[in-house]
LOFI-344852 format. One line per field, with one value per residue (C-alpha): residue number from 1; residue in three letters; x, y, z. Coordinates in nm, 2 decimals. Each point is the difference from the previous one (the first is absolute). Example, Ala and Ser with C-alpha at 12.3 -4.5 7.8 and 13.67 -1.06 7.14 Angstrom:
2
i <- [1/2]
aa <- [Ala/Ser]
x <- [1.23/0.14]
y <- [-0.45/0.34]
z <- [0.78/-0.07]
//
This chain:
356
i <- [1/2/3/4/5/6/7/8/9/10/11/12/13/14/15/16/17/18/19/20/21/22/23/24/25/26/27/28/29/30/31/32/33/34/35/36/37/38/39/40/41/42/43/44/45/46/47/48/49/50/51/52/53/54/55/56/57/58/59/60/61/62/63/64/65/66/67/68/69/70/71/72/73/74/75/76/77/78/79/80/81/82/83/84/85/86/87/88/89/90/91/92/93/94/95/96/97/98/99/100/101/102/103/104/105/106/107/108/109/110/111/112/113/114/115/116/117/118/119/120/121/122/123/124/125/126/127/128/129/130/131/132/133/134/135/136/137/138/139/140/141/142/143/144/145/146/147/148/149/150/151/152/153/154/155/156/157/158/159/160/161/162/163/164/165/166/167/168/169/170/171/172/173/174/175/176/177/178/179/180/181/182/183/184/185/186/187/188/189/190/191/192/193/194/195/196/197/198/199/200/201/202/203/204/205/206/207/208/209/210/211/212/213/214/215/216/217/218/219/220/221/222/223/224/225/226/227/228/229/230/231/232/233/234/235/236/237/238/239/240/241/242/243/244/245/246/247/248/249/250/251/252/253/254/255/256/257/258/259/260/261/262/263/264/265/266/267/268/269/270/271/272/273/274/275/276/277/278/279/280/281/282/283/284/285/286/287/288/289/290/291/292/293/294/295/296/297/298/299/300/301/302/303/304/305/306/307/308/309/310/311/312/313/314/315/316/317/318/319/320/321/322/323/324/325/326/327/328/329/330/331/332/333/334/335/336/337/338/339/340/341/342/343/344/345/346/347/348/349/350/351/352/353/354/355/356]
aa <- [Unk/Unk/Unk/Unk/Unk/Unk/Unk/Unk/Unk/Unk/Unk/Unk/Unk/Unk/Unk/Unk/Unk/Unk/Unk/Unk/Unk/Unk/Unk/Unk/Unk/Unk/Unk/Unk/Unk/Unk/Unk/Unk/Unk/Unk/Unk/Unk/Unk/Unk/Unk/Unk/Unk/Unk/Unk/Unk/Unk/Unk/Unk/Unk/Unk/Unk/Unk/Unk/Unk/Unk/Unk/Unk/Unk/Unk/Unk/Unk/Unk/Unk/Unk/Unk/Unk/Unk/Unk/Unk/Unk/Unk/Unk/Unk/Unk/Unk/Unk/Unk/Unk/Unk/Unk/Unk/Unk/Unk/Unk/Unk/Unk/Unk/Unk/Unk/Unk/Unk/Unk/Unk/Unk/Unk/Unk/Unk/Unk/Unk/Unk/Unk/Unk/Unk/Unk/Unk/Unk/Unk/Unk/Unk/Unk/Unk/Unk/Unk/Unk/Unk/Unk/Unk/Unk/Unk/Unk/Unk/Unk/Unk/Unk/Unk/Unk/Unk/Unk/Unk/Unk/Unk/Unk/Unk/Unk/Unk/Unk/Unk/Unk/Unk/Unk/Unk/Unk/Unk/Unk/Unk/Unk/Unk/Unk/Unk/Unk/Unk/Unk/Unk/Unk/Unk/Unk/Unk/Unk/Unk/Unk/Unk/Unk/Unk/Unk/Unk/Unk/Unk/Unk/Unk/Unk/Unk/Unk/Unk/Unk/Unk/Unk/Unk/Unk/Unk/Unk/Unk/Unk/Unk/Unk/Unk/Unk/Unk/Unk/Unk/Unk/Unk/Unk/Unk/Unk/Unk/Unk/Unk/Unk/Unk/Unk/Unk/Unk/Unk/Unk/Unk/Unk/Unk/Unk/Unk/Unk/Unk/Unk/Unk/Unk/Unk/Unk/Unk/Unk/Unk/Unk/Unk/Unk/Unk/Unk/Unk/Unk/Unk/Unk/Unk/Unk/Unk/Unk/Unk/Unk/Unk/Unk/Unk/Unk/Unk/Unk/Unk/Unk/Unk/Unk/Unk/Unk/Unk/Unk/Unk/Unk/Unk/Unk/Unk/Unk/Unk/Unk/Unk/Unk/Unk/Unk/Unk/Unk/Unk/Unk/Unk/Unk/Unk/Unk/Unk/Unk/Unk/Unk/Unk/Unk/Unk/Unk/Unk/Unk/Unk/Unk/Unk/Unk/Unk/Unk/Unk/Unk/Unk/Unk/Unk/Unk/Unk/Unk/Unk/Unk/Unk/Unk/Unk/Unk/Unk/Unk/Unk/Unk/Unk/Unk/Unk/Unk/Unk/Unk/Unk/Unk/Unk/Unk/Unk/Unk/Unk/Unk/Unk/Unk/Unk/Unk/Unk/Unk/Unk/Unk/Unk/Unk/Unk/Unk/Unk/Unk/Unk/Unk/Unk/Unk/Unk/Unk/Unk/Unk/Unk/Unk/Unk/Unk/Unk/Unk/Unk/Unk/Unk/Unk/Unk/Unk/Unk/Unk/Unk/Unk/Unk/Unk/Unk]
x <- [-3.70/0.33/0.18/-0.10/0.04/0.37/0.11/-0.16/0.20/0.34/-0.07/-0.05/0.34/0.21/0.08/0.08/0.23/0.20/0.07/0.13/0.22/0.15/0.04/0.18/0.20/0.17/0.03/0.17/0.23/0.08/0.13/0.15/0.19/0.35/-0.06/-0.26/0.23/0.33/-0.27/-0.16/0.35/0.15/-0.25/-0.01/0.42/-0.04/-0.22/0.25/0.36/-0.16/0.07/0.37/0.00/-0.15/0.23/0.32/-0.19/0.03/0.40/-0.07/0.02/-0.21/-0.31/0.10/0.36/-0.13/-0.25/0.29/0.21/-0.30/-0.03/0.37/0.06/-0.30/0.07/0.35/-0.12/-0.25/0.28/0.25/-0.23/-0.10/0.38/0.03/-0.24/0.01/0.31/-0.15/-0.35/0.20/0.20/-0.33/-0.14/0.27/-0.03/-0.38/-0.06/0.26/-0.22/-0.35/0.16/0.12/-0.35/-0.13/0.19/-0.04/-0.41/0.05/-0.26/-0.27/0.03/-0.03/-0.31/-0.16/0.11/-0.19/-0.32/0.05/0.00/-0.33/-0.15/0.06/-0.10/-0.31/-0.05/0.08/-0.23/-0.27/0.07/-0.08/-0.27/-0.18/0.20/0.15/0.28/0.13/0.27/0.23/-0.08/0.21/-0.14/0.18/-0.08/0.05/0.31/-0.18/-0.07/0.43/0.12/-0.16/0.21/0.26/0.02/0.26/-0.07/0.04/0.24/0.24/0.29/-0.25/-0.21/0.29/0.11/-0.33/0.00/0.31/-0.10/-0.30/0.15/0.19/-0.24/-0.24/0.27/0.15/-0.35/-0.29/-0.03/-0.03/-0.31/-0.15/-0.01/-0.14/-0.30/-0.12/0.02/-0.21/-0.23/-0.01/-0.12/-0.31/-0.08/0.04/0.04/0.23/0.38/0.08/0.37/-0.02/-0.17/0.26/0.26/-0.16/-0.08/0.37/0.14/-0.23/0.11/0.39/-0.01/-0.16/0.20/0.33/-0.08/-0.12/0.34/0.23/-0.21/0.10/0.32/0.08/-0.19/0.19/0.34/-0.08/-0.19/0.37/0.17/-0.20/0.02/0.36/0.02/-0.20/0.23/-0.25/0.22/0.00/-0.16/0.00/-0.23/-0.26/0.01/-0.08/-0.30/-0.11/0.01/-0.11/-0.32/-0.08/-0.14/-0.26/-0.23/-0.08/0.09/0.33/0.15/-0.16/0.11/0.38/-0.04/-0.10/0.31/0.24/-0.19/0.14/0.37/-0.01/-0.11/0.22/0.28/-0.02/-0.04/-0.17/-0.36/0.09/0.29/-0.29/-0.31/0.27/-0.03/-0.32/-0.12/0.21/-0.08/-0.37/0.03/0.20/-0.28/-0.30/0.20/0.05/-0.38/-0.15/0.20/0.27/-0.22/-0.31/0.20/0.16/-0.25/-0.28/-0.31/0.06/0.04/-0.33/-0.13/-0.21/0.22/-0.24/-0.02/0.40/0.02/-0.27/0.19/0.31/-0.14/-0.17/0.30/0.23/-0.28/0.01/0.40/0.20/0.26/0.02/-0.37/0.05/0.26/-0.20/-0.38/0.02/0.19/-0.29/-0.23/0.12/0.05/-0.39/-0.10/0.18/-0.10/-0.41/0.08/0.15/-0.32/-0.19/0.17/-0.02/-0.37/-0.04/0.19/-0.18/-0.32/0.08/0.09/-0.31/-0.16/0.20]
y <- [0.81/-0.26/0.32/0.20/-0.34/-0.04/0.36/-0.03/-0.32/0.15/0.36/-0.31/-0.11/0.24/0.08/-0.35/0.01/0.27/-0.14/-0.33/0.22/0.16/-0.29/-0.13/0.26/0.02/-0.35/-0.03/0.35/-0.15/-0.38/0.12/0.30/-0.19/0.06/0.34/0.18/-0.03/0.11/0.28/0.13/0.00/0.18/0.25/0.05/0.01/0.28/0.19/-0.17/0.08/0.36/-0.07/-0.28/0.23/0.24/-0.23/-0.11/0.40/-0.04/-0.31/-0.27/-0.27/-0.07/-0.34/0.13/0.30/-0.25/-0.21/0.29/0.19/-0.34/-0.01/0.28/0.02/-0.31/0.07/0.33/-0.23/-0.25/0.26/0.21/-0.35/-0.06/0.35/-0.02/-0.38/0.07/0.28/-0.17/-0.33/0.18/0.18/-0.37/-0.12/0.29/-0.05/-0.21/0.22/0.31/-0.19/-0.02/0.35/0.13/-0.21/0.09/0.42/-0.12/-0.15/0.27/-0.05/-0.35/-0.03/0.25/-0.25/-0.32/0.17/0.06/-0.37/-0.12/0.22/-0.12/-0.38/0.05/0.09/-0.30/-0.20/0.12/0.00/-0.36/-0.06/0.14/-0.20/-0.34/0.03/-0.23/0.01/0.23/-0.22/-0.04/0.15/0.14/-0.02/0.26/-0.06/0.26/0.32/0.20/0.15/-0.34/-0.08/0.33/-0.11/-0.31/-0.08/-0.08/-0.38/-0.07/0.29/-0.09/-0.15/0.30/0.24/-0.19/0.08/0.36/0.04/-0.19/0.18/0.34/-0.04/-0.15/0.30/0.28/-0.17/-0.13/0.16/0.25/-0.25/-0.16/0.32/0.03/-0.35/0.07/0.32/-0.17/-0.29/0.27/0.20/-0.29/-0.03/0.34/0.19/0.35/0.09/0.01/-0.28/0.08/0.32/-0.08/-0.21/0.22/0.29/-0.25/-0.12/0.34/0.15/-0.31/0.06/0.31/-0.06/-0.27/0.18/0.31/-0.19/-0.18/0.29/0.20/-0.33/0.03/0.36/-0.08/-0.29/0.24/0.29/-0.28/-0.16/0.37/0.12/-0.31/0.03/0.36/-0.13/-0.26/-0.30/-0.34/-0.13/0.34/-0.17/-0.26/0.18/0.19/-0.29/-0.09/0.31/0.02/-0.41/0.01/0.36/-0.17/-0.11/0.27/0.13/-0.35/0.01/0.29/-0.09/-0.35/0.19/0.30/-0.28/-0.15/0.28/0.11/-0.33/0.01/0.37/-0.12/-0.23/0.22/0.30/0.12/0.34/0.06/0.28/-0.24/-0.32/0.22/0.19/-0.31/-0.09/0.31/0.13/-0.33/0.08/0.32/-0.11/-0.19/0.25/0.22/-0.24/-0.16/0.37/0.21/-0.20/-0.26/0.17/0.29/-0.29/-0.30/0.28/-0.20/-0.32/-0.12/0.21/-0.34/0.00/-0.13/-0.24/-0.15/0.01/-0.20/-0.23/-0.13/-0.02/-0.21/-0.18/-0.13/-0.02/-0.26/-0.14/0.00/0.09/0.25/0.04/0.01/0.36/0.13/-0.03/0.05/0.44/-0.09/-0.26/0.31/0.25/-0.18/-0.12/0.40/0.11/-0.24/0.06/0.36/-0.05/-0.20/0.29/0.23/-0.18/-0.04/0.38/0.07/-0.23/0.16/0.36/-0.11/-0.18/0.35/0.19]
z <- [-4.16/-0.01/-0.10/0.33/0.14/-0.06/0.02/0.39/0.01/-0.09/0.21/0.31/-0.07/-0.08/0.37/0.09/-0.34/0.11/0.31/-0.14/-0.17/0.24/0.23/-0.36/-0.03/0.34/0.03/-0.30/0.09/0.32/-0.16/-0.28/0.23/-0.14/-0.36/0.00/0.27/-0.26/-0.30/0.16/0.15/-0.38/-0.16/0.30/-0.06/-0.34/-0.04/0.21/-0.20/-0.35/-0.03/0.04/-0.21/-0.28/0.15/-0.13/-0.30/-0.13/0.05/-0.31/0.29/-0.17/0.25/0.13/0.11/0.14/0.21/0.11/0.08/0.21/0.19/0.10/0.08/0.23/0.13/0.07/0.21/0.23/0.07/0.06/0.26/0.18/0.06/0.08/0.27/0.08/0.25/0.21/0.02/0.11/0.30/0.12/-0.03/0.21/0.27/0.00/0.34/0.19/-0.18/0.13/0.33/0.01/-0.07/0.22/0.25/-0.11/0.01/0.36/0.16/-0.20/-0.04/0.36/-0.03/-0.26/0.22/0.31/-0.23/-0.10/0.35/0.13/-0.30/0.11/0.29/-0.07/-0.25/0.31/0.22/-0.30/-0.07/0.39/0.00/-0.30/0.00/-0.32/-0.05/-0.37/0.17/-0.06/-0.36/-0.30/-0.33/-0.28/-0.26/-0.37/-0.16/-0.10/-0.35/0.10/-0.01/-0.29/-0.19/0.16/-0.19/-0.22/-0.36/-0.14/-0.23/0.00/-0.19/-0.35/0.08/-0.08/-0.26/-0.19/0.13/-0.22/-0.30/-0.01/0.03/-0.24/-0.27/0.11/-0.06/-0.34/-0.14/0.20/-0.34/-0.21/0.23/0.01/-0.41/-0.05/0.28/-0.17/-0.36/0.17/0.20/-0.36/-0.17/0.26/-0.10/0.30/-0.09/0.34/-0.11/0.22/-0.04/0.09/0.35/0.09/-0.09/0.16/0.30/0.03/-0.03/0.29/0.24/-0.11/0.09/0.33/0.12/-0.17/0.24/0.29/0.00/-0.04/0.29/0.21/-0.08/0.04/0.36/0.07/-0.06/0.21/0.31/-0.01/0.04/0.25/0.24/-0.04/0.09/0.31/0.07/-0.05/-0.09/-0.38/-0.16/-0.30/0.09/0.12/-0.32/-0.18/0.25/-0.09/-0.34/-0.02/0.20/-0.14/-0.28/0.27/0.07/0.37/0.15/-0.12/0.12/0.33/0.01/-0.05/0.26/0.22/-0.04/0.02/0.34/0.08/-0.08/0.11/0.37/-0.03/-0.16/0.22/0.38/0.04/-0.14/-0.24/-0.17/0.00/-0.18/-0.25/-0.18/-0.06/0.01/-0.32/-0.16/0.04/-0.12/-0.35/-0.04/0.03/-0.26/-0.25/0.07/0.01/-0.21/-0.22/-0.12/-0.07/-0.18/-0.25/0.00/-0.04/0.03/-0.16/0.37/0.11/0.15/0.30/0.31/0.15/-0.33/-0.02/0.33/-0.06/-0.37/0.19/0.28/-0.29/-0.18/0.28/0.08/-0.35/-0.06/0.36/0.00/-0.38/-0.03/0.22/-0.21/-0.32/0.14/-0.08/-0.35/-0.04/0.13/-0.24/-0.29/0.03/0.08/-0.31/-0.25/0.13/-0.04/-0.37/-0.07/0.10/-0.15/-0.37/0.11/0.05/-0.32/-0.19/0.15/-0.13/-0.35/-0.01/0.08/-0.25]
//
């Protein structure tokens, strides 16, 4: 009787459990953003660096040089593209309020179209407010900033935040093996039977190879974006490029959020309506290849995620970590797709050899 007594008990409570949990866990993702974000964004680059360090290690580079030199040289490449681009982003910065006034000034007829719907529109308010007394016209509400404000927001702590991002890169790539070896001796000591190190080789060779093509597919979009907006005359080709290839890694909203702003620069750019669609238009087309054709033909179905999940995990962490939190919620996605599906893979195998 106590027995049925207690297992009631704990079937009672295991929702409420779960729940603390939860609330647990996102409070403590959200506080701790300056020290997870740096973590999660080195293992996710280290899955993707570690077949070139094993790469340098078959040329008899001893592992920890081969980490350094993967580091520098990768860093070397970001800071050279940021200068690179740096100067033509900071003169379109410069231009931008004679740009905004430009458009504004191109946008004249419908504003005016929109300012004449505002003014019917208050009108009527007036004459409804006549009618039932209501003073709190007068009033202003002041809404709290949005769930876009709060992805907008910068992370804490930049500069020690990088700092441990490289540190922990580099201890991943030089000694991550070695961590590996010493989990499945512990885990082979439990006695459990599943080759622990294999998983997480298998595991860490999948996500390399995902995020390994995902980033050459951005960058080979990001090259032939930049040509085609210079061949139709848009300013800094090179910039957009690297929009493109940047917020590719950002599925459906990205490319949007970036057609949205060359439709800008183009109104902005150009006079007749053929010259100001060209733009966007050939953008928007790049981007249904690659997202329709190019991907799918590489990625295969590794990335065979549904989209509303895809856009619910990347408001998700953008609402957990800002900016960087978007950037690394479809890693996050796939890396947790393809880890469940090597679990049930060993599951299935283990399952048939059972039966054999």
């Amino acid at each position: 009787m106590q027995t049925k007594d207690f297992k009631a008990l704990s079937e009672s409570i295991k929702i409420p459990l779960w729940g603390l949990f939860i609330i647990g866990v996102l409070f403590v993702l959200h506080v701790g953003q300056s020290l997870l974000i740096p973590v999660f964004l080195a293992i996710l680059i280290s899955f993707m660096l570690t077949p070139v360090v094993l790469f340098l290690m078959k040329l008899r580079i001893p592992r920890a040089m081969a980490s350094f030199l993967v580091l520098l040289i990768s860093s070397s490449l970001i800071v050279l593209s940021f200068n690179s681009l740096s100067t033509p982003a900071g003169e379109w910065l410069e231009k931008l309020p004679k740009e905004i006034r430009n458009i504004d000034r191109r946008l004249k007829v419908f504003k005016s179209s929109v300012d004449n719907v505002k003014e019917a529109t208050k009108k009527i308010d007036d004459l409804t407010e006549m009618a039932t007394g209501d003073s709190s016209s007068g009033q202003t509400v002041q809404t709290k900033p949005g769930i876009v404000a709060k992805m907008l927001d910068s992370t804490q702590s930049f500069i020690g935040g990088f700092l441990i991002f490289i540190v922990l890169l580099f201890f991943i790539l030089a000694f991550g093996h070695s961590l590996v070896r010493q989990l499945g001796r512990y885990w082979k000591r439990l006695e459990y039977e599943t080759n622990i190190i294999k998983a997480i080789s298998d595991t860490q060779q999948t996500i390399s190879r995902y995020l390994f093509l995902i980033t050459a597919i951005n960058i080979v979009l990001g090259l032939i974006v930049a040509a085609v907006m210079w061949w139709l005359g848009m300013p800094n080709p090179l910039v957009w490029g690297a929009s493109a290839a940047l917020l590719n890694y950002i599925p459906y909203v990205g490319p949007l959020i970036n057609i949205s702003i060359v439709a800008v620069v183009s109104l902005s750019t150009f006079n007749t309506p053929f010259n100001i669609l060209m733009p966007p238009l050939a953008l928007l087309g790049l981007n249904l290849l690659e997202g329709q054709f190019i991907q799918p033909f590489f990625v295969g179905k590794m990335l065979t995620v549904n989209p509303v999940i895809v856009f619910l995990f990347i408001l998700f962490w953008g609402w957990i970590w800002g900016v960087l939190g978007i950037f690394m919620a479809v890693p996050i996605l796939v890396s947790i797709k393809i880890i469940l599906d090597q679990k049930i893979e060993n599951q299935n195998a283990k399952a048939e050899s059972e039966e054999s």
